[in-house]
C-alpha positions in Angstrom: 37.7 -22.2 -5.3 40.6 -24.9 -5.5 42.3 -26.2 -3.0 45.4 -25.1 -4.1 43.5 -21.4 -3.9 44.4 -19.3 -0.5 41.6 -17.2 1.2 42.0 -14.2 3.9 40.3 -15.4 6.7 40.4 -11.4 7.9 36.5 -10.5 8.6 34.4 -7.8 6.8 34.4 -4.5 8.5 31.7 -2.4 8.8 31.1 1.7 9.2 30.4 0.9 13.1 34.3 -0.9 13.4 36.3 -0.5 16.7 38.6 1.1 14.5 37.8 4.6 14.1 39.6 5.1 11.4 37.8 2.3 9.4 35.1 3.1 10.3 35.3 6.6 9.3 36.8 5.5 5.7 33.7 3.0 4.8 31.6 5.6 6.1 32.5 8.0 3.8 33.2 5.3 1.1 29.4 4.7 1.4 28.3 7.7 1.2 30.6 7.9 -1.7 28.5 5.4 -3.3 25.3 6.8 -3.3 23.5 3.0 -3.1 22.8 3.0 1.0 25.4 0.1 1.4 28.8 -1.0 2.0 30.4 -3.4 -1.2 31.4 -6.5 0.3 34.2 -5.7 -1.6 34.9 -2.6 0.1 34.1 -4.3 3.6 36.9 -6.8 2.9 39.8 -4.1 1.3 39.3 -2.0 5.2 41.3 -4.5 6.4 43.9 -2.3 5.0 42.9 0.7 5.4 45.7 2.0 2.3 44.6 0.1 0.6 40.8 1.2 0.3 42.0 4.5 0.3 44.0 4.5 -2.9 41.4 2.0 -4.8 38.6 4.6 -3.8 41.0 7.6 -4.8 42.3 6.2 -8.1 38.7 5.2 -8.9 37.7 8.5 -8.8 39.8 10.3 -10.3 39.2 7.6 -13.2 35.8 8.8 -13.3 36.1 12.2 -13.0 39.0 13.1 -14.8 39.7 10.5 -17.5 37.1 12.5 -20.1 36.0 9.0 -20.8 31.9 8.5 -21.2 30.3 5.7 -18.7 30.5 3.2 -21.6 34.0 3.8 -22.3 34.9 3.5 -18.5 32.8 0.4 -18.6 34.2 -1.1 -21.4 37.9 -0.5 -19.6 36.9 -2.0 -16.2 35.0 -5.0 -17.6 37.6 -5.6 -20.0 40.4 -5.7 -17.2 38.1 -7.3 -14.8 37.2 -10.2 -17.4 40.9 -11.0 -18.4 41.5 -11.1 -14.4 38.8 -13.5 -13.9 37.3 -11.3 -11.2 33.6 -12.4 -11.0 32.8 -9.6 -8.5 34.0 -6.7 -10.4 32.4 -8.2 -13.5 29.2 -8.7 -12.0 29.7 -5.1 -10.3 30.5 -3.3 -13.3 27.8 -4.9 -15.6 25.3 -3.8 -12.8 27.0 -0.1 -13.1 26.6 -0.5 -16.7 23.0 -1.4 -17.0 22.2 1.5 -14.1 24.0 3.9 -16.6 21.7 2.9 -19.7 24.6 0.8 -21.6 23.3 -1.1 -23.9 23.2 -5.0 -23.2 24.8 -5.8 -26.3 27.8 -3.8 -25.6 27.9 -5.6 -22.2 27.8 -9.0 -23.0 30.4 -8.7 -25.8 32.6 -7.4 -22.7 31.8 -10.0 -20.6 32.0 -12.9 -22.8 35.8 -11.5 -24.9 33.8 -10.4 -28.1 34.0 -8.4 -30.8 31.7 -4.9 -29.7 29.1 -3.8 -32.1 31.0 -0.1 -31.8 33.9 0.1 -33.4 35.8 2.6 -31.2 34.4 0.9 -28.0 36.0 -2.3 -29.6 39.6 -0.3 -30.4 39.0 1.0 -26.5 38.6 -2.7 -25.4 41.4 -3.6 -27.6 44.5 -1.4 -26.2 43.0 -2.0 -23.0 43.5 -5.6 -23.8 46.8 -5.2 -25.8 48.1 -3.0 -22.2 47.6 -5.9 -20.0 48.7 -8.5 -22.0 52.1 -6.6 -23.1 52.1 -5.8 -19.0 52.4 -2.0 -20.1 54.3 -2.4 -23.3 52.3 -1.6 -26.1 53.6 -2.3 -29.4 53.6 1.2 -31.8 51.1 -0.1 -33.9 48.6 -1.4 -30.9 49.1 2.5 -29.5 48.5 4.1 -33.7 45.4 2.0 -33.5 44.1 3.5 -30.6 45.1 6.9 -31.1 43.5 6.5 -34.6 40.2 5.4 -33.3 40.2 9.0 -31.6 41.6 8.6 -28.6 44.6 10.4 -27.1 48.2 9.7 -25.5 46.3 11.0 -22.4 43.9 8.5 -22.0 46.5 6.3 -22.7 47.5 7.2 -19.2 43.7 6.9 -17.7 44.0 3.2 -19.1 47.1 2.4 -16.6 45.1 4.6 -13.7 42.3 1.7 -14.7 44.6 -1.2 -14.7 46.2 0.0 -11.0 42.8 0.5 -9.7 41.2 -2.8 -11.0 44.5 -5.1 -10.3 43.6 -3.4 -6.8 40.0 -5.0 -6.4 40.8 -8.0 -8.7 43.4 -9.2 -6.2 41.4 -8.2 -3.3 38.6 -10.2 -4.6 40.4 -13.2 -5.5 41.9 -13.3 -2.2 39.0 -13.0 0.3 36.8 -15.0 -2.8 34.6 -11.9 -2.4 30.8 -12.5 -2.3 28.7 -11.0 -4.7 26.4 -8.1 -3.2 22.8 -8.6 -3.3 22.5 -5.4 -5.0 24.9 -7.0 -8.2 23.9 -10.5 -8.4 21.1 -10.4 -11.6 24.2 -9.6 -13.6 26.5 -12.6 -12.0 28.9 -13.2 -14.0 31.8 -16.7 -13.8 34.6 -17.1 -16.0 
């Protein structure tokens, strides 16, 4: 962290918080989960209870309803996650990855701004990349690129679901300088 870099000083709060309410929401958020623990990540975003609640919402419904495999949601978050310097979600998402059978090489070329040895994971990376640089304004031939690698104007849409969600936990992370859960930390990851 730099000097020049501001941290919450708001504490982690847990599923036994004074705050019913809180503690309800991590409750269910670790349940959720399905990995018998609260993300420091998520233990930090409580502190706005809002704000948990529409990351954990918009993730879902990312994952459920985007039609997108695990590698292609993958390659989304890492790419997004990697261009926000977010070491957490990087680390996170590479941990997801490996637990969902990606294959390293696919992984690494996400976290390190390469070239993927699948060419329509690469066009997926791509547009993902070409949406956040252009801050939503994709140029028509960045969009017939995409489309042409197979996917659709509708996942078009699942990609800015992705970049809501991820500028969500980025931000949260960079703010609070989010520790890296023990469960995540043999795939650290630092920009």
């Amino acid at each position: 962290m730099s000097q020049s870099e501001y941290q919450l000083s708001l504490p982690a709060r847990t599923e036994t918080d004074g705050d019913p309410a809180v503690a309800a929401l991590l409750g269910k958020a670790k349940a959720g989960i399905g990995i018998g623990m609260i993300p420091n990540m998520y233990a930090n975003m409580a502190n706005a209870p809002g704000l948990l609640e529409t990351y954990l919402s918009g993730y879902a419904a990312f994952r459920s309803e985007s039609g997108l495999s695990a590698a292609e949601q993958e390659t989304v978050f890492l790419t997004i996650s990697r261009v926000n310097g977010c070491s957490y979600c990087v680390t996170a998402h590479s941990t997801i990855a490996d637990m969902t059978k990606i294959p390293t090489e696919i992984t690494d070329a996400l976290r390190n701004g390469t070239t993927l040895p699948d060419p329509k994971l690469d066009a997926l990376a791509t547009f993902t990349l070409a949406m956040l640089e252009t801050r939503g304004l994709p140029s028509h031939a960045q969009v017939e690129a995409f489309l042409g690698a197979g996917y659709t104007e509708q996942h078009v849409l699942f990609v800015v679901l992705a970049l809501a969600v991820k500028t969500i936990s980025n931000y949260s992370n960079h703010l609070f300088h989010t520790p890296v859960d023990a469960a995540f930390v043999g795939r650290s990851w630092e920009q």
